[in-house]
N, C-alpha and C positions, 0 to 999 in steps of 0.2 A: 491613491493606491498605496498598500501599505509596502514595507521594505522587501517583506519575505518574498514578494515577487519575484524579486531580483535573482533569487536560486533557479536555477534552471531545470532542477530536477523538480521543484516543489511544481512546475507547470505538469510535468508527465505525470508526478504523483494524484497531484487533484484530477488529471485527466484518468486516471484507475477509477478514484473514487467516484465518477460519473457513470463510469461505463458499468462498475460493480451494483450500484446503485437502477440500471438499465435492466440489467439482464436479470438481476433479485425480482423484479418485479412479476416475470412468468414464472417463476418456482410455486411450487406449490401450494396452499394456504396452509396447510398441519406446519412449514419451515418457517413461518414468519416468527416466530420467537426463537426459532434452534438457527440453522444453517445461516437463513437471511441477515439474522440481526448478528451474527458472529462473522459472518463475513462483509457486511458495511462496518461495522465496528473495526475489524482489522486494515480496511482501506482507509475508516479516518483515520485510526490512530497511526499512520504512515505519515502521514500530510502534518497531524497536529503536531507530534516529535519534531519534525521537520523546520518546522514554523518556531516552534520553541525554541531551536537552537540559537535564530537568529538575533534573541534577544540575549540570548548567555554569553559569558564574558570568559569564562574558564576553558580551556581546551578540553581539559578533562569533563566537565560538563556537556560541552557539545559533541562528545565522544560517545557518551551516554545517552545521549537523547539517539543519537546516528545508530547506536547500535540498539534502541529499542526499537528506531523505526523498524531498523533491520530484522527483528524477534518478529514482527508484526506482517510485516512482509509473507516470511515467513509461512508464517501460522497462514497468511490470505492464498500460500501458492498450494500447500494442502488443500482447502478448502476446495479449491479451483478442481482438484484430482479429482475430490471426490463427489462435487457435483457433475463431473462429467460420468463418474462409474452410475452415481446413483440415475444418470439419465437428463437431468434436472439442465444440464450443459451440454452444447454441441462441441466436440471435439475441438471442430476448427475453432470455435470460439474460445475454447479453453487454453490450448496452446498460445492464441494469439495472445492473452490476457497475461499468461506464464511469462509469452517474453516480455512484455512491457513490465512484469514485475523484475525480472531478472536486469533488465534495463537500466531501472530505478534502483536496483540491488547494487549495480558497480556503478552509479553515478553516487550510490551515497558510500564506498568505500572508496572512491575518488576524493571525496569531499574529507574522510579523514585521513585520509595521508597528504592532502594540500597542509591541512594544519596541524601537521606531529612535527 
């Protein structure tokens, strides 16, 4: 098993990217190139940042990958608003999905003030 494991946040992140991956599949077929593919997109690109980090050596670097995850995040808790307006998401599930992003949001601003 590779190292990145060993982050704790990267387990609740990949665990977004599952469940984002879960719930894209009932949306509607006109979203499978708009909404769906922008919103798995935004849940990997949390996990892959993430991952990256592990291998960077510079602070400043891993700083930067931390705060792209964080842009990405982001961009994934919008998504989440507005599949619930559009209908596409059940509330309760939207919220729940919100805080696990939010979750992931202070474990990775945790992560860069361990190493400033």
């Amino acid at each position: 098993m590779e190292n990145f494991w060993k982050l704790k946040v990267i387990h609740f992140a990949h665990q977004l990217v599952k469940e984002i991956y879960k719930i894209t599949v009932d949306f509607p077929d006109s979203e499978k190139y708009g909404l769906v593919s922008q919103m798995r997109r935004a849940a990997v690109s949390v996990v892959a940042n993430l991952v990256e980090t592990t291998k960077r050596k510079s602070v400043k670097d891993k700083i930067n990958f931390h705060n792209i995850a964080n842009g990405s995040l982001e961009e994934l808790k919008y998504y989440l608003v507005l599949s619930v307006d559009l209908e596409y998401l059940k509330c309760e599930n939207g919220k729940r999905l919100n805080e696990l992003c939010r979750k992931i949001g202070a474990m990775i601003t945790g992560l860069n003030k361990s190493i400033q």
